[in-house]
C-alpha positions, 0 to 999 in steps of 0.5 A: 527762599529756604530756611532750617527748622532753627533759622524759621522757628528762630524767626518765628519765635522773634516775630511772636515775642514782637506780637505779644500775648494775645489780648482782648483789644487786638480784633483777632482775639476779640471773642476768646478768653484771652486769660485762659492761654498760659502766660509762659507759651511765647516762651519757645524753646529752639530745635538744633534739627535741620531741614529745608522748607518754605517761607510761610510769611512770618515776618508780617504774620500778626496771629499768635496761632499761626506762629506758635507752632513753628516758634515752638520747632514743630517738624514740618510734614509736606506732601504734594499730591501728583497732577490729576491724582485722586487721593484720601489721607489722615492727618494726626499730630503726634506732638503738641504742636504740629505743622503740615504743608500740602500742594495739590497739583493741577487736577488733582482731587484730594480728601483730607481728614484731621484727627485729634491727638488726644493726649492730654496736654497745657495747649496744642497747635497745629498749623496747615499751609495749603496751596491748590493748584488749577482746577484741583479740588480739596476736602478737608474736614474734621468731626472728632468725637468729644473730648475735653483737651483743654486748650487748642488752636487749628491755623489753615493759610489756603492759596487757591488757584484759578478753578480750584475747589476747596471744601472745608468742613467740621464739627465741634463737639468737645467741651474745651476751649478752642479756636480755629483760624483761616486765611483764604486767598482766592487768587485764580479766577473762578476759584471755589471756597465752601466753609461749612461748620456745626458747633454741638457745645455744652457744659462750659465749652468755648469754641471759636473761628476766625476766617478772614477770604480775600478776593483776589481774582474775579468771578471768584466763589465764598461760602460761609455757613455755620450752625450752633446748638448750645447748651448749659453754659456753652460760648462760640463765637464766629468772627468772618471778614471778606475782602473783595479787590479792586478789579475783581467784579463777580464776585459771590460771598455769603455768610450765613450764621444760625444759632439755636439756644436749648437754655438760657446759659449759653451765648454766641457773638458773630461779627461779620466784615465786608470790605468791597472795593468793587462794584460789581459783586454780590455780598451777604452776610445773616445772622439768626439766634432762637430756640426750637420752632414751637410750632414744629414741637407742636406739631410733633407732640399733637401726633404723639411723639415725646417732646424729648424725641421731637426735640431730637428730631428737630435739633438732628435735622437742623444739623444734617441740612448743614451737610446736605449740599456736600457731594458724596464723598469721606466728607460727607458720610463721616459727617453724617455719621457723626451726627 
């Protein structure tokens, strides 16, 4: 079915003002300071351009995130990266709100990174429709230098087929507010999703992520592993749902959560959910929150290394093994970079 930019963001705009603002008792925003979007934002103006795309469920999507953008007519940008091609590509949003749409064919392998637009703005948000095909394998990946945009939200809808790979990983460090939302569907057996996250937040910084991955097709793979090293007042919050379907056995989800608190200002809520309807898998989910080993600054100190160097060694090291299981590749090396 296609539409033109006025019919989709009229619909979009429709389905928004049914939703409502976000609120603190809708357990998608159950973590974010919902006060702190501006009250005027549903408010969509409607573009007269035209062009055809695709339908991106508007009419049962229920994230505010992942309906602004297109309320707001952002021009769709869609790219489809060939059968068994092998590509590296920069995505950045010229505009306040920005929607993009990729296919990656059969074989195809694909890097992506996203960059900020920094120019100063109430709010941003950028949506990204993603689809991979068979046996293709995507990174994408984003570790923009610190900033302070106030307010941003990031909405990814990943489709997977059978024995597809995507990677996803990031680094937060800018000291606004933000969140980033994901629905993931595995659909294809042995189809591939590695999540990977490094929050590096202080000051009064507020970061948060909502992923919700449904199983869809067995021996399917998820992987959920982010770490956080707060300071001063910084807040993040992780809030991952996994969802295994009736006759989909072996299937393999973890998640994983490490916090490491450098004072006693900051905060973390991690809200992990599992829903199985099978029994023939292997799900888990942890959660630490602490401050640097002692013994490890102990160790370090004994041998005459300063304790504001042997604290950076140990923070480094805690966010390098994050990345370390990556295979080499854009990814990787800007990451590490970063760091």
């Amino acid at each position: 079915m296609s539409y033109d930019v006025t019919e989709i963001s009229m619909a979009a705009a429709a389905r928004l003002k049914a939703i409502g603002m976000p609120r603190r008792n809708n357990e998608l925003w159950t973590f974010f300071p919902v006060n702190k979007i501006p009250e005027n934002t549903a408010e969509t103006p409607v573009s007269t351009g035209m062009t055809n795309c695709d339908d991106f469920g508007i009419a049962s999507e229920d994230d505010f995130a992942a309906l602004l953008p297109i309320a707001k007519s952002a021009p769709l940008m869609k790219k489809v990266f060939a059968a068994g091609e092998t590509e590296m590509g920069i995505i950045k949003s010229r505009d306040d709100f920005g929607h993009s749409q990729f296919i990656i064919e059969k074989g195809a392998k694909v890097s992506l990174e996203i960059l900020d637009n920094k120019v100063m703005h109430e709010i941003a948000a950028e949506r990204f429709d993603i689809v991979v095909k068979e046996n293709a394998e995507l990174e994408i990946f984003f570790a923009n230098p610190e900033n302070e945009l106030p307010l941003t939200f990031r909405h990814f809808d990943i489709k997977q087929a059978a024995h597809s790979t995507v990677r996803f990983a990031n680094i937060l460090q800018d000291a606004g507010i933000g969140r980033i939302s994901a629905r993931i569907e595995l659909n294809g057996e042995g189809a591939n999703f590695d999540y990977r996250s490094l929050n590096i937040l202080k000051g009064n910084a507020s970061k948060h992520q909502r992923l919700t991955i449904l199983h869809n097709a067995p021996e399917t793979v998820s992987t959920q592993f982010v770490r956080n090293i707060l300071d001063e007042n910084a807040y993040t919050s992780y809030d991952g749902q996994v969802v295994v379907g009736y006759n989909c056995p072996k299937v393999n989800s973890s998640q994983l959560v490490n916090t490491i608190l450098l004072s006693d200002g900051p905060s973390v809520s991690v809200k992990p959910v599992l829903k199985i309807y099978h029994d023939d898998v292997e799900c888990t989910h942890g959660n630490t929150v602490g401050e640097l080993d002692k013994d490890q600054m102990f160790y370090l100190t004994s041998r005459g290394i300063p304790a504001d160097k042997a604290r950076a060694m140990l923070t480094r090291s805690f966010a390098k093994e994050l990345f370390l299981p990556l295979p080499e590749g854009p990814a990787k090396k800007r990451l590490m970079q970063m760091i």
